[in-house]
N, C-alpha and C positions, 0 to 999 in steps of 0.2 A: 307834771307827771306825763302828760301827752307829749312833750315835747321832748322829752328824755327820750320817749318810747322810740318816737319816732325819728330822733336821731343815732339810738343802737340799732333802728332797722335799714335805714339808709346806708350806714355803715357796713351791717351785716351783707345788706342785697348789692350793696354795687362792690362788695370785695369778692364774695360770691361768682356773679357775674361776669368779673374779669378774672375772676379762677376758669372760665370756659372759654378765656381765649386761644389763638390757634398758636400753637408751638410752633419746634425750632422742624420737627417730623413732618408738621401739616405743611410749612411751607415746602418742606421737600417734594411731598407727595406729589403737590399743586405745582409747582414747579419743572417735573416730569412730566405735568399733562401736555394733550397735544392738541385739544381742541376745547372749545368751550362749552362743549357737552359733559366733556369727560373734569374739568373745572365744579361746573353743577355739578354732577354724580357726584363727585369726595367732599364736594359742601353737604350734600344731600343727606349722604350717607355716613360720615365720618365726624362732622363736628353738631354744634352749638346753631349752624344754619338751617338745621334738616327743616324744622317745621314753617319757616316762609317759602321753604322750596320746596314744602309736600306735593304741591300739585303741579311743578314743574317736567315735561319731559323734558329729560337730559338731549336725544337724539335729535332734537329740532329747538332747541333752545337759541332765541335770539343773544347776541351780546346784551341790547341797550335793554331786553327782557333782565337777564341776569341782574345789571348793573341796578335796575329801577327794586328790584325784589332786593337786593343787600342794602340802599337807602331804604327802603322802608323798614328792613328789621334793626336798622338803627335808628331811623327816628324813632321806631315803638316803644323800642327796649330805652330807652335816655327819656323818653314822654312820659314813658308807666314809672322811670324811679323817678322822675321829677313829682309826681305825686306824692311821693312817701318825707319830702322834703317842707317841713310848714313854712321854714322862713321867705323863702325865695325861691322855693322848687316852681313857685307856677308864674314866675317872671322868665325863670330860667327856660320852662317851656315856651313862653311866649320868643325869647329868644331865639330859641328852636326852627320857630315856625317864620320868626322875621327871617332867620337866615336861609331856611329852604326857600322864600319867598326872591329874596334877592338873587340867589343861585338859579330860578329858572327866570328870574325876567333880561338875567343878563347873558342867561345860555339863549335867550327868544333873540334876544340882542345881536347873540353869533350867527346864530342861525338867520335872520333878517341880512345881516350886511353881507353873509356868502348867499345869497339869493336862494337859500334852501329852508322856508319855514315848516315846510311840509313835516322836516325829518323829529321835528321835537314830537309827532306824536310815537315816534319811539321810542323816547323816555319821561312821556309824560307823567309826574306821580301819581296817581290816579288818589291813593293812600293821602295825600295831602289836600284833599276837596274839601273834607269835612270840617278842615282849620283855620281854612284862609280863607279870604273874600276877594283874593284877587282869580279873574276870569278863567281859569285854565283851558280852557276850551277855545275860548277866544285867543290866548297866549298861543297858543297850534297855529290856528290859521293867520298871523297875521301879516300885511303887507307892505305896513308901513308905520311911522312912528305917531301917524294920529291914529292907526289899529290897536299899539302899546299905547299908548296915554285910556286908550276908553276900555282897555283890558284890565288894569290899576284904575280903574275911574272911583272905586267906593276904597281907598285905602290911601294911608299918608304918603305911599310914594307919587302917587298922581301930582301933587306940588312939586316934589321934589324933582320929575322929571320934564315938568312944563318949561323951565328953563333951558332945555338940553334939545329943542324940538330944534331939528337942523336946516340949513336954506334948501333951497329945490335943487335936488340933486346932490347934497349933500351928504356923507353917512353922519351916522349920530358917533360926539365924542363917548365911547367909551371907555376912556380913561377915569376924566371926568364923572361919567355915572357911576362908574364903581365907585369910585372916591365917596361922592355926594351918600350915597347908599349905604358902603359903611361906614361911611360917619353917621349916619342918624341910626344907627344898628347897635355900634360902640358905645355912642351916645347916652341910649339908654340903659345899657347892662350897665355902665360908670355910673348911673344916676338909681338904678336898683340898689347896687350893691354898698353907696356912700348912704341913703335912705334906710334898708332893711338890716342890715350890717352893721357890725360897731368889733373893738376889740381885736384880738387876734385874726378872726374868721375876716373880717374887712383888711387884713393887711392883704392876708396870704392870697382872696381874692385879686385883691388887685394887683397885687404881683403875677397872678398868673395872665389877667388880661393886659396889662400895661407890657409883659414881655412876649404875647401872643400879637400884642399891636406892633411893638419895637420888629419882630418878625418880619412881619408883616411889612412894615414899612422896609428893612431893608430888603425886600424880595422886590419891592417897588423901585428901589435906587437900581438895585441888580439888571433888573430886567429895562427898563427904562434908558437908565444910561448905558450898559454895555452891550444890550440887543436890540433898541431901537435907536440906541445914539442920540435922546431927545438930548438938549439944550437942558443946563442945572434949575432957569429958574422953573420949568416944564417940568421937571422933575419934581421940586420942591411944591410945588403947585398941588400934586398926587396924592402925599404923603397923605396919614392918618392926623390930624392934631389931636393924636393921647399918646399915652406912651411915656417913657422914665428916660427918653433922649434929650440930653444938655443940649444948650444951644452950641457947644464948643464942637459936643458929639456931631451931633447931626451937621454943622458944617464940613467938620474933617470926612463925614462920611460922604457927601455932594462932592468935595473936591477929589478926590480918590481917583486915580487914573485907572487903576486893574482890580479886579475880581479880589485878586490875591492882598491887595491892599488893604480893601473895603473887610475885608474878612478880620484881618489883622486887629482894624480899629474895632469892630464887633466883639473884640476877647476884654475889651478895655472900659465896655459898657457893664448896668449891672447884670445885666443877662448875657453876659460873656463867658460866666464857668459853666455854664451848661453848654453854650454853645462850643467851649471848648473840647468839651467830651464829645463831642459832635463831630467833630473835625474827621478827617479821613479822608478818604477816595470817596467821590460822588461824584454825578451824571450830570445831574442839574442842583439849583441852588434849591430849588423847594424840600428837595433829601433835607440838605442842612438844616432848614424851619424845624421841617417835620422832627428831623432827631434830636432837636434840640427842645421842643414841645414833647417829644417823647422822654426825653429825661426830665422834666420836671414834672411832670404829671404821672410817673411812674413813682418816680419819690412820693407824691402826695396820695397818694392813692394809696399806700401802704403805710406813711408815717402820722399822716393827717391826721388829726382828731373830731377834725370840725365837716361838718354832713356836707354842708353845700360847699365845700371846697372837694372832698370826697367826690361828690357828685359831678362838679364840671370837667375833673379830672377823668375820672370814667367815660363821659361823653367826646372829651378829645382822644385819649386812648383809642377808644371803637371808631372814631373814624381814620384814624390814622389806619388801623387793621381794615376797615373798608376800601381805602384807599388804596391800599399794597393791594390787596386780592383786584381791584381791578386794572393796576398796572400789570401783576400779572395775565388776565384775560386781553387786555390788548398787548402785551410784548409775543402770546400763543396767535394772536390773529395776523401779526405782522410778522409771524416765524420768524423771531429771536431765540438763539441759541441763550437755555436756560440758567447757563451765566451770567448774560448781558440781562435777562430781565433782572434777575439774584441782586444784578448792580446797582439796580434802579428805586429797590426796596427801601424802607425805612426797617422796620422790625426783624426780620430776618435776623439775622448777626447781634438781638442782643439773649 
């Protein structure tokens, strides 16, 4: 009986939810702004954001302020429905919190190799303290890669990055750390969801991480082979191992000489009719992910029956929307005509 209950509320609360997402008006509105004041203000005041940005002034508001206040009302809002979820809702948190966790040690990461550690304490998540055991404080100041190892010292990535500690004068591969990172991240949501899971609710799962990894992985081919030119087997090295890629697939896709190619072969994979509907005018290839992660998760979020597929779909949703609103506050910071940012969108246009 509990579990009924609490699978018509999951249901109820994240369709809800995603009934206060921002329309095809808000992006307008937001899209006319000129400053990142005036950004805040129509968050503030016009949608579904106002109450993380109650004590925001609009007229002196930081970017990386902004940015830190819309992660947190997405981690909160995806953390409070992961409770309402009994199967898996408190793995799928712990996911959560692995993923914030590897998102600032690899943003520590940027910031270390451009010689500016300083500037992470502008988006520090303050809101993430209470979840993690990794140092955040320490993550701010740090100046070198045995500062990150003792930052991580009480948590599983400390092993995972003691391999990666670079010779003198060396930077750290970050290729490689990402790599390593999410795979023990992937890892374990695969080993959640084949454990707590069974039936239809474990297909549809893993359909949507195996073609959130397939994503993933070709943004890795993308960016690797045709914007740093690395070498295939460098490339191949990257990759995620999960994912519903044949070995025939992921060959043809390593050999591909153009964008336009690699794209081709992606319509022929199983997560190709999504990505088909994807297709269009785009800026960068992460659009393509995204809209393609947006069409399957928009379906599921309306047809799904099952909570925790509801659920994770909800959580990609909102960041996808978190994502657009901060493309557009930096397309307003770097005065792009509202166009060009429009261009750059994933939601906008559906």
């Amino acid at each position: 009986m509990l579990s009924t209950y609490s699978s018509n509320v999951i249901l109820a609360k994240a369709r809800a939810m995603y009934g206060r997402r921002l329309r095809t008006e808000d992006y307008r509105e937001l899209l006319g702004c000129r400053s990142v004041g005036e950004v805040a203000s129509y968050l503030k005041n016009r949608t579904s954001y106002a109450a993380i940005l109650a004590g925001v002034n609009e007229n002196d508001v930081h970017r990386g302020q902004l940015e830190v206040r819309l992660r947190q009302k997405l981690f909160e809002d995806n953390s409070s429905l992961c409770r309402y979820e009994v199967t898996v809702g408190e793995h799928f948190a712990d996911y959560l919190i692995g993923r914030a966790e590897i998102e600032q040690i690899l943003h520590s990461l940027v910031l270390l190799e451009g010689d500016a550690p300083g500037e992470y304490l502008f988006s520090m998540p303050a809101y993430l303290t209470a979840h993690t055991h990794l140092n955040l404080p320490a993550l701010s100041h740090i100046r070198s890669y045995d500062d990150l190892l003792q930052a991580v010292s009480h948590t599983p990535y400390r092993k995972l990055l003691e391999g990666f500690r670079p010779a003198p004068g060396m930077m750290p591969d970050y290729t490689g750390i990402e790599n390593v990172l999410f795979t023990h991240l992937y890892g374990e949501v695969f080993h959640v969801i084949d454990t707590y899971t069974h039936g239809e609710t474990q297909r549809q799962l893993n359909q949507i991480f195996d073609s959130y990894v397939d994503l993933q992985n070709y943004l890795r081919i993308v960016r690797l082979r045709f914007i740093h030119h690395e070498p295939v087997a460098e490339v191949q090295r990257s990759l995620l191992p999960f994912g519903q890629l044949h070995t025939r697939h992921l060959k043809a896709l390593l050999a591909a000489e153009t964008e336009q190619e690699l794209a081709a072969i992606m319509r022929r994979i199983p997560v190709g009719k999504h990505f088909i509907r994807a297709q269009g005018s785009y800026v960068y290839p992460e659009q393509l992910m995204n809209r393609t992660k947006y069409n399957i998760c928009r379906r599921d979020i309306r047809f799904s029956t099952h909570p925790s597929v509801v659920l994770i779909s909800y959580i990609i949703l909102t960041e996808i929307e978190v994502g657009d609103i901060i493309t557009i506050v930096e397309g307003i910071r770097y005065r792009l005509p509202p166009e060009d940012i429009k261009s750059m969108l994933t939601v906008v246009d559906f």
